[in-house]
C-alpha positions as CSV (number, residue, x, y, z in Angstrom):
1,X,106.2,167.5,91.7
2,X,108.0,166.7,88.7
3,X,106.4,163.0,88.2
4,X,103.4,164.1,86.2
5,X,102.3,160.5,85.1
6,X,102.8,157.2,85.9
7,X,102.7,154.4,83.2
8,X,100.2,151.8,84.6
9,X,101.5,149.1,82.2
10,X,105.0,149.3,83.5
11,X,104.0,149.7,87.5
12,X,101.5,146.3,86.4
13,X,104.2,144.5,85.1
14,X,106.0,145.2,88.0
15,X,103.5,144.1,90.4
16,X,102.9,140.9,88.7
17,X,107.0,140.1,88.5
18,X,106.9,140.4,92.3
19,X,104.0,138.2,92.8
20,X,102.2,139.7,96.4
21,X,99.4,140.4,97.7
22,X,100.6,142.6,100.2
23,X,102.3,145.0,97.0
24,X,99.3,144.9,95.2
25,X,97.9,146.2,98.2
26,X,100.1,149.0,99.4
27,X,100.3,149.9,95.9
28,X,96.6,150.6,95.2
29,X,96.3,151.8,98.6
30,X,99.2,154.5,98.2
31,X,98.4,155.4,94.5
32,X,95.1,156.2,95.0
33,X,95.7,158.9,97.0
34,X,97.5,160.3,93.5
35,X,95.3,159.2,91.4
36,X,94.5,162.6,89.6
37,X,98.0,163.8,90.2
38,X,99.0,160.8,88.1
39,X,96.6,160.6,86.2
40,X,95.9,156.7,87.1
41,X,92.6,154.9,85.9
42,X,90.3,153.3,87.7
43,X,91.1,149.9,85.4
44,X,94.6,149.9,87.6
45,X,92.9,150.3,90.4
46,X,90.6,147.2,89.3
47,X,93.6,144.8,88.4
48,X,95.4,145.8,92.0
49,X,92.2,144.5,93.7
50,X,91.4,142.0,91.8
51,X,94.7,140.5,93.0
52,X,93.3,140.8,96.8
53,X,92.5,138.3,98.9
54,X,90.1,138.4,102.3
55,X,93.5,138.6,104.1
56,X,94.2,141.8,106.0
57,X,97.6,143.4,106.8
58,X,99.1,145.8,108.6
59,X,100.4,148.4,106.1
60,X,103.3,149.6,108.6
61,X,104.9,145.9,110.6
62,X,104.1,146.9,114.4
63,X,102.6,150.2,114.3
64,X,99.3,150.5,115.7
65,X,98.2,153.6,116.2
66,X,96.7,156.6,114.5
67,X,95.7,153.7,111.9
68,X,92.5,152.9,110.5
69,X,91.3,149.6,108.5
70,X,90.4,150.6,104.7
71,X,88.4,148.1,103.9
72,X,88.4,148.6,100.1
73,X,92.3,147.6,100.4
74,X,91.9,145.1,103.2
75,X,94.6,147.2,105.2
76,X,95.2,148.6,108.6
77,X,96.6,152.3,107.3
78,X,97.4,155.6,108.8
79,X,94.5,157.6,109.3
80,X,96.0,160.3,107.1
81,X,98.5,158.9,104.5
82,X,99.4,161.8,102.8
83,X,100.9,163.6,106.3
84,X,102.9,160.6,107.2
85,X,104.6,160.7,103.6
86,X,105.0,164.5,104.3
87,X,107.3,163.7,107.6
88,X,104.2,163.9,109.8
89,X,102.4,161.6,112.2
């Protein structure tokens, strides 16, 4: 609770230094379960998926249950995001 904002130009820059698809979309994916908490725009949230392609992943390698596709992100996701980063399944 101590992250109040995130600066979007930094977390772009690094994005685009790594070069993948597959970041852009965990990280849009991820974030935008934050996105008031850190106060992200919805122009970040354009640039990530404008990076996209019709390709979809698997956001955890070899986990296939309790997941979901998202098809805004083009991922196969847990179901509830938020619990899994809380330690629960």
């Amino acid at each position: 609770d101590q992250i109040r904002v995130l600066d979007e130009t930094k977390l772009l820059e690094t994005l685009k230094a790594y070069d993948s698809v597959f970041l852009y979309q965990k990280a849009g994916y991820v974030l935008e379960h934050f996105k008031d908490k850190f106060m992200l725009t919805d122009s970040f949230f354009e640039e990530c998926k404008s990076r996209l392609t019709n390709q979809i992943k698997y956001f955890l390698q070899d986990e296939y249950k309790d997941i979901e596709f998202n098809s805004k992100w083009k991922l196969m996701a847990p179901k509830n995001l938020k619990s899994r980063l809380n330690g629960g399944y």
